[in-house]
ZADO-352454 format. One line per 10 residues: number of its first residue (from 1); their letters; for each residue x, y, z of C-alpha. Coordinates in steps of 0.02 Angstrom, whole numbers, plus 50000, padded with zeros to 5 digits. Layout:
N
NUM	a	X/Y/Z | ...
This chain:
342
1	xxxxxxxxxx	50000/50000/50000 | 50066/50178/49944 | 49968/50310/50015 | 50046/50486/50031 | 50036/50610/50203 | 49919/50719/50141 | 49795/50538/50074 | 49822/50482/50267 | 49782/50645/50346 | 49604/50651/50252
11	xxxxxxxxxx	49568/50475/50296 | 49601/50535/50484 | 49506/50689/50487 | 49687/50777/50532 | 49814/50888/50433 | 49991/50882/50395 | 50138/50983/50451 | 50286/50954/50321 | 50280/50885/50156 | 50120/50832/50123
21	xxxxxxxxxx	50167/50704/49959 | 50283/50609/50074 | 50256/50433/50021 | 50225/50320/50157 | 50212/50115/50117 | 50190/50050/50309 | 50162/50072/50487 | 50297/50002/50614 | 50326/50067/50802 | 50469/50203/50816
31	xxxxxxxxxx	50598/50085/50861 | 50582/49960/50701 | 50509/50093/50572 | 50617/50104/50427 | 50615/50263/50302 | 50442/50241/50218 | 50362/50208/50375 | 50227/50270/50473 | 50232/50301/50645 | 50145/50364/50803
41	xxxxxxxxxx	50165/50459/50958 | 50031/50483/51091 | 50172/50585/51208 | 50328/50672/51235 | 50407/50503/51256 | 50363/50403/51095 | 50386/50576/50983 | 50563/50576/51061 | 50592/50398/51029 | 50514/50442/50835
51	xxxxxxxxxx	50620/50585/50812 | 50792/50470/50850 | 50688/50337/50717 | 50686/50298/50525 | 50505/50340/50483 | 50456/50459/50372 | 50307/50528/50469 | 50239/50543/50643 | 50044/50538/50700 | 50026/50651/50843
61	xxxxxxxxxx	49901/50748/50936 | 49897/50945/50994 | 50020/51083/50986 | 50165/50957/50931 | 50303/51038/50837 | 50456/50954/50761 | 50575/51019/50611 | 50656/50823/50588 | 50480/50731/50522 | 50306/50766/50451
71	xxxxxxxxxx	50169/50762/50568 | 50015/50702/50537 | 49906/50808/50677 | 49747/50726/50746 | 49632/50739/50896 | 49690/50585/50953 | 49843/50497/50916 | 49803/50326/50992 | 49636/50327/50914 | 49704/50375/50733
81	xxxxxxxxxx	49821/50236/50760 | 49682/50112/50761 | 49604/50182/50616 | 49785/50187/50506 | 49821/50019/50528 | 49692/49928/50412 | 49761/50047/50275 | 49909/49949/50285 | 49863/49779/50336 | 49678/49757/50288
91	xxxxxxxxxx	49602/49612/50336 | 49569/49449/50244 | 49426/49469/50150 | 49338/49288/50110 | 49223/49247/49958 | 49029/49198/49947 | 49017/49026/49932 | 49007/48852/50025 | 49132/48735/50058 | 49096/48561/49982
101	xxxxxxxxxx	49134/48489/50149 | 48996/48602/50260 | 48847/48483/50307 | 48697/48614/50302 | 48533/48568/50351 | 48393/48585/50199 | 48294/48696/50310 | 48429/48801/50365 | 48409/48990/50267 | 48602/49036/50219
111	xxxxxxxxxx	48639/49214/50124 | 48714/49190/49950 | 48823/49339/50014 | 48871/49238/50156 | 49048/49120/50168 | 49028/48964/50239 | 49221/48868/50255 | 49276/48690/50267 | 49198/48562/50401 | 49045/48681/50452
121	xxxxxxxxxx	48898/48606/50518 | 48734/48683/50528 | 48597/48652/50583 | 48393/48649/50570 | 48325/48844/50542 | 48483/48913/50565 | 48499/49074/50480 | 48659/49150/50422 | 48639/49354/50369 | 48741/49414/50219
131	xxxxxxxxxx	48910/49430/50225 | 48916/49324/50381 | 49096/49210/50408 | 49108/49042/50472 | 49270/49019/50428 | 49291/48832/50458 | 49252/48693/50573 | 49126/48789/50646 | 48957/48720/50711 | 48813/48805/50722
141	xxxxxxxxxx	48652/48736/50822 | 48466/48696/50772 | 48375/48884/50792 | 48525/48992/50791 | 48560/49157/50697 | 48699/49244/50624 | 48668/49428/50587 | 48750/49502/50463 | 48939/49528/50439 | 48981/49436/50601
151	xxxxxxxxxx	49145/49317/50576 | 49188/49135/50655 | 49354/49102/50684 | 49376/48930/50668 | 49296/48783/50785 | 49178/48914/50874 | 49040/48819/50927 | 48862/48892/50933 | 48736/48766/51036 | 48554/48789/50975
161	xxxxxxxxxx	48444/48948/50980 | 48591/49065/50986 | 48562/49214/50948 | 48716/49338/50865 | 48672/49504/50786 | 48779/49596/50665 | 48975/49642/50654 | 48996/49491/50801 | 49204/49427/50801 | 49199/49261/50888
171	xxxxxxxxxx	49372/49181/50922 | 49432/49018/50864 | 49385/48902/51009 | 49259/48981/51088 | 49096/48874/51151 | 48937/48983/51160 | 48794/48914/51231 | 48856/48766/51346 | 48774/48708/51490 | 48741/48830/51631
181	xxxxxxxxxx	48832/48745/51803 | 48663/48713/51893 | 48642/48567/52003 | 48525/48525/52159 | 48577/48392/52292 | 48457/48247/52288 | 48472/48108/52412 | 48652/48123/52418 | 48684/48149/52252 | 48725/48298/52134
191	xxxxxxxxxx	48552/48324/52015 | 48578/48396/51857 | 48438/48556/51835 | 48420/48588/51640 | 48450/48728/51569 | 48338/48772/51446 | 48390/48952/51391 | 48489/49031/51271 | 48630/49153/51247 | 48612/49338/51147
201	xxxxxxxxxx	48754/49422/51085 | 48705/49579/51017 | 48769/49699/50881 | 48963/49744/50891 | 49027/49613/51017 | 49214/49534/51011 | 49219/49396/51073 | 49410/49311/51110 | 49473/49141/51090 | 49433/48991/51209
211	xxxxxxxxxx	49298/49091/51293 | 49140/48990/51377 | 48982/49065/51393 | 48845/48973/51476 | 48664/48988/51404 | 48531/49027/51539 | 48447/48912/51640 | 48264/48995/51616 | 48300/49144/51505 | 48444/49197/51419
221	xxxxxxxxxx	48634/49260/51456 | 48656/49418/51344 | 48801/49522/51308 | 48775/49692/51268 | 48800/49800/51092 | 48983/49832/51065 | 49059/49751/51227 | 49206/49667/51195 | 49284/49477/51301 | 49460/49446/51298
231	xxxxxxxxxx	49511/49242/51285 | 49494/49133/51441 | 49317/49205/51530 | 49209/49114/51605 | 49017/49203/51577 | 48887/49107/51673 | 48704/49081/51652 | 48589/49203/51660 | 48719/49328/51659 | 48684/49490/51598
241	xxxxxxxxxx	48808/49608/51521 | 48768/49799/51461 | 48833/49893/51317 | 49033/49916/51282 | 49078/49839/51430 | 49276/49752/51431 | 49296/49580/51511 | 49473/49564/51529 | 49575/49375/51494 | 49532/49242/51660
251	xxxxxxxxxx	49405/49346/51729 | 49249/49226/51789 | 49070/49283/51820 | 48950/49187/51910 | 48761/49164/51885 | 48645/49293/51855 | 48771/49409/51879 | 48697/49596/51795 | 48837/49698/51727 | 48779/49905/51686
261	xxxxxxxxxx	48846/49997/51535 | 49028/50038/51512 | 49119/49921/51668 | 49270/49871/51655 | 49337/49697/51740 | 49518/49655/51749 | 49625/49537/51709 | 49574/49365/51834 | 49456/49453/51940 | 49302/49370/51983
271	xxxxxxxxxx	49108/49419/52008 | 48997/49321/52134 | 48817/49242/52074 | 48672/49365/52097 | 48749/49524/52105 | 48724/49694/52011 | 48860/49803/51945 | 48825/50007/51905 | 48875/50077/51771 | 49049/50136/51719
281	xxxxxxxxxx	49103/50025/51874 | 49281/49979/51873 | 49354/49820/51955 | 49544/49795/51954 | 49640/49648/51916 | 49637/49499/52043 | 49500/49581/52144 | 49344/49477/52230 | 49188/49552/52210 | 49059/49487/52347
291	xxxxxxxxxx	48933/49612/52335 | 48830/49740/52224 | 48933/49903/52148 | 48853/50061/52151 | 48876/50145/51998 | 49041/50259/51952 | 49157/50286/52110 | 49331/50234/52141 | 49409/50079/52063 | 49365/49933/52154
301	xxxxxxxxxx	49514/49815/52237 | 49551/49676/52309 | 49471/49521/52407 | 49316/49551/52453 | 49322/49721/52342 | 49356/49887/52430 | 49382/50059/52336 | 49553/50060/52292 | 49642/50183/52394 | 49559/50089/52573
311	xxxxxxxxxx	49613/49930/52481 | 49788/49971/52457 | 49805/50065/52642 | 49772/49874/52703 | 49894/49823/52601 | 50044/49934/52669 | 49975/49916/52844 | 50002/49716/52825 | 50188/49760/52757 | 50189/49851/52917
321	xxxxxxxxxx	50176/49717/53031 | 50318/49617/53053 | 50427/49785/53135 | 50260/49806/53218 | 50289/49652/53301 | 50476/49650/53341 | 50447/49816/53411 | 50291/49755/53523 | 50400/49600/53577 | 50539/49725/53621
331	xxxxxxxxxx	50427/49810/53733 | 50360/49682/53804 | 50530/49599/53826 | 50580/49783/53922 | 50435/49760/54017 | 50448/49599/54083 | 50290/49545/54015 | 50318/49345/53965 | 50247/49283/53796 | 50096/49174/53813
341	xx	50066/49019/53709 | 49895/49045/53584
């Protein structure tokens, strides 16, 4: 791709400071950018790091002056970023058309538009939108849908009546729909209680690799427009999660769980069943949340979850204690006072 400063700086809704035909053929961070190259800074930091660099250009954002590069000036340098980079590295586009190998079900309703890869199985009334991707080794349960545009990385599993609306990214090994973990103890023995629900995804959702997420037990598990799972969640059944929410990698969320627009959940923190989270809440990484969030406030931390700044004065107190205990004993010891056993 050969696009020139002035070509980028439309596309971004920015301008350019320097030569605007400077012909630029790729995008590489600072440090590996070669002349040719497109780069960005979102600080003082990564424009000095730019500056000492090989690439022709620079994305950066406000008052940014520099006499050594063009500048490509936007709003927002980070954001622009995102937007640059399928210039350069657009994505895999894939062809209508079905796979000789894909076992479809006669009354399954499949868009000519839509690409259906090797070893795809799908079943009774499914419905695939146009422009839909399965792109192989994918199955896709009795009374599911597949809005339009969404992709399938390979071996994603749908179990019946799933519902996905349109621009979905599901990653390869990810199992939507599997059983909800609901049991009842019955003479001595572990019961198994059905669960007869289903999951939504709605319009906008990435979903990562070698995510699970349960269907509901009575009702359905839905995750809200534009929210996007890293790999390796756990979403139980019932669960609900709001709009452009971000589930970060090992996180686990138990049943019937209600999640408001626009939380964030770190990396291996985990949500207890039954609980309702505000809106815009934030919970940090590794933290234990045993109760309902109000919405907005401090970030929440640690085990069970505490705003942040009581969480980590516990934590220095504890690094506090072993002095606090030589000095006690060294009182005591001063005072005569004689250690009893516990």
């Amino acid at each position: 791709m050969r696009l020139t400063a002035a070509e980028i700086a439309k596309q971004l809704g920015g301008n350019v400071v320097g030569d605007a035909q400077t012909v630029l053929t790729g995008f590489a961070p600072a440090e590996h950018a070669t002349p040719g190259d497109l780069t960005f800074a979102e600080n003082a930091e990564y424009l000095a790091q730019a500056e000492l660099g090989a690439a022709s250009a620079v994305i950066v954002s406000g008052d940014v002056q520099t006499s050594a590069k063009v500048l490509i000036r936007v709003p927002n340098a980070r954001v622009a970023f995102a937007k640059v980079l399928p210039l350069f590295f657009p994505e895999k586009t894939y062809e209508p058309g079905i796979h000789p190998s894909a076992v479809i079900a006669k009354t399954a309703e499949v868009s000519p538009l839509a690409h259906v890869g090797p070893h795809c199985s799908i079943g009774e009334r499914v419905k695939i939108g146009a422009q839909a991707v399965l792109q192989g080794g994918n199955f896709i349960g009795d009374d599911s849908n597949l809005g339009e545009e969404t992709n399938l990385y390979p071996n994603v599993t749908l179990y019946p009546r799933t519902q996905v609306g349109k621009r979905v990214r599901i990653h390869a090994g990810t199992v939507i729909g599997s059983d909800g973990f609901g049991y009842v103890l019955d003479e001595g023995a572990h019961r198994k209680v059905p669960q007869i629900g289903q999951v939504i995804i709605e319009d906008d959702v990435e979903i990562g690799s070698n995510v699970s997420i349960d269907r509901g037990a009575l009702g359905a598990t839905r995750i809200g427009k534009g929210s996007k799972i890293d790999n390796l969640v756990q979403i139980a059944h019932n669960v609900v999660i709001g709009e452009h929410c971000l589930i970060i990698s090992q996180v686990g969320i138990a049943g019937s769980t209600e999640l408001g627009k626009y939380v964030v959940v770190a990396g291996q923190a985990g949500l207890a069943g039954h609980l309702k989270i505000g809106n815009k809440v934030v919970v940090a990484a590794k933290t234990g949340v045993m109760r309902d969030l109000p919405e907005g406030g401090p970030p929440w931390l640690g085990i069970p979850a505490a705003p942040d700044k009581q969480t980590k004065r516990q934590w220095l107190a504890i690094e506090r204690l072993p002095g606090l205990i030589r000095r006690v004993k060294a009182i005591e010891k001063k005072l005569g006072v004689e250690e009893k056993e516990e």
